[in-house]
C-alpha positions in Angstrom: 0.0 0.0 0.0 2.9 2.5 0.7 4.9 1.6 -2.6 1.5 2.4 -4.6 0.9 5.9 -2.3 4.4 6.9 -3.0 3.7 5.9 -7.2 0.2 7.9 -6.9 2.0 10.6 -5.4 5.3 10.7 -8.2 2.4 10.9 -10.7 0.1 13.6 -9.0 3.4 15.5 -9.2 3.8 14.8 -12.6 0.4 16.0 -14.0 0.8 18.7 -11.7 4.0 19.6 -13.5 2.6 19.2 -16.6 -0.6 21.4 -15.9 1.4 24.2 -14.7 3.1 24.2 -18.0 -0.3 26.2 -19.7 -0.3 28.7 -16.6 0.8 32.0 -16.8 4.4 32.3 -15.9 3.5 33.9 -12.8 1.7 31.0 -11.0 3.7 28.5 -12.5 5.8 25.4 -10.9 9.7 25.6 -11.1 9.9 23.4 -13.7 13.5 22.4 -13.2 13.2 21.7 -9.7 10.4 19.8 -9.1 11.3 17.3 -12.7 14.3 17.0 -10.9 12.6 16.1 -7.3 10.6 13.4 -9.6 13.2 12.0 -11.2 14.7 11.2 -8.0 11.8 9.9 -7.0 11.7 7.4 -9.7 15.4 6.6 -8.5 14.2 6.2 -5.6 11.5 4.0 -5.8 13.2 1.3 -8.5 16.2 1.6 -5.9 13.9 0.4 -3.3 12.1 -2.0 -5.4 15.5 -3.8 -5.8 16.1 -3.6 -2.4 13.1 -6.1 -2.1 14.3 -8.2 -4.8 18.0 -8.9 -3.1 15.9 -9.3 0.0 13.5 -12.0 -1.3 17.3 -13.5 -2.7 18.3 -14.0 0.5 19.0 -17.5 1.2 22.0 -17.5 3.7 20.5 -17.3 7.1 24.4 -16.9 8.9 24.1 -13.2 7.0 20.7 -12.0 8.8 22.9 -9.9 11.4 25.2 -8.0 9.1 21.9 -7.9 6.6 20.0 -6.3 10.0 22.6 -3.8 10.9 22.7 -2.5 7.3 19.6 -2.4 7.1 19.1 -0.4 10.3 21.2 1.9 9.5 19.7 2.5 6.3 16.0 3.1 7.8 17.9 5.8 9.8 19.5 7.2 7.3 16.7 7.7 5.0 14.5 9.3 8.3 17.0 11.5 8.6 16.9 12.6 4.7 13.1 12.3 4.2 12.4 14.3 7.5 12.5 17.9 6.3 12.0 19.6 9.6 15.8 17.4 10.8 19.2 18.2 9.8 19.0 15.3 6.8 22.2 14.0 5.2 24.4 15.7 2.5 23.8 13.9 -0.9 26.7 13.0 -2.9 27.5 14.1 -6.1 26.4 12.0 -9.3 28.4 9.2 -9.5 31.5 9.0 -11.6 30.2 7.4 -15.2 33.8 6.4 -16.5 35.0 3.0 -16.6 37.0 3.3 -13.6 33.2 3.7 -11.7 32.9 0.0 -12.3 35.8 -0.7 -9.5 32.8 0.3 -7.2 30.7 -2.7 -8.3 31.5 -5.6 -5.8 33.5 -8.3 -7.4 31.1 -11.5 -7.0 27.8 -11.5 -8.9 25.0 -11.1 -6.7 24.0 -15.0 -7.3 27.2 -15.8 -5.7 26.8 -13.5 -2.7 23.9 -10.9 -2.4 25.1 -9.1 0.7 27.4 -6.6 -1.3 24.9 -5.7 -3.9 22.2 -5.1 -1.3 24.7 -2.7 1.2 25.5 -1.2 -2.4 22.1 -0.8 -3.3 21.0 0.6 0.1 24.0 3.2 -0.5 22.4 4.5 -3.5 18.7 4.4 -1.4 20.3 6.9 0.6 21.8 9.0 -1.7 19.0 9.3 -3.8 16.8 10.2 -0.6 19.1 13.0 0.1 19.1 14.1 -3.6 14.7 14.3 -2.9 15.4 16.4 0.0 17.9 18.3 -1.6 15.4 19.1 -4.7 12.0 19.5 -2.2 13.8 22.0 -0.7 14.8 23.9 -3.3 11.2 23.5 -4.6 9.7 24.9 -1.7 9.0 29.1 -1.5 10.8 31.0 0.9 
């Protein structure tokens, strides 16, 4: 029920945007900012979809405690971000597209050991929760 809210809400935004478009300029959205707040979203949400996925992977019961912690610390992390009243987290800067970004990539394939693609994928959750705060905020007036 959440993942659909969150999808209703992505697309509310998105025929908002696309309604302001026809306004006068006065009264309109910041286009920029808020396509970029939604296209974070999107991140976001296929992010967290594969979060699932590597979850549902999970066959290695000896892993549940690291899988926990990581896991904790990611809920934290993104109610730090999401919580636009706290301090939040800093987001990174857009990752490095050059070959040498591929060093980053853990060096077994996730059928061989899912625990480093899901800490690397709950990495980018976070990042691209600070990139939604970063872009609400500088969607919001005032």
């Amino acid at each position: 029920m959440a993942r659909r809210k969150a999808y209703e809400s992505l697309a509310a935004l998105g025929a908002a945007l696309t309604r302001s478009r026809v306004e006068p300029r006065g009264v309109r959205l910041p286009i920029r900012k808020v396509a970029t707040l939604l296209d974070h979203g999107e991140r976001f949400m296929a992010h967290l979809s594969l979060v699932r996925h590597s979850l549902a992977r999970l066959d290695d019961a000896s892993e549940l405690p690291r899988i926990d912690s990581a896991l904790s610390e990611a809920v934290a992390a993104l109610g730090a971000c999401l919580d636009l009243q706290g301090p939040g987290l800093p987001a990174k800067a857009a990752p490095d597209q050059s070959a040498d970004a591929l060093d980053m990539l853990p060096a077994q394939p996730p059928a061989h050991d899912v625990v480093p693609w899901l800490s690397r994928r709950l990495s980018q959750l976070v990042d691209e929760a600070a990139h939604i705060r970063a872009a609400a905020q500088s969607s919001l007036p005032g």
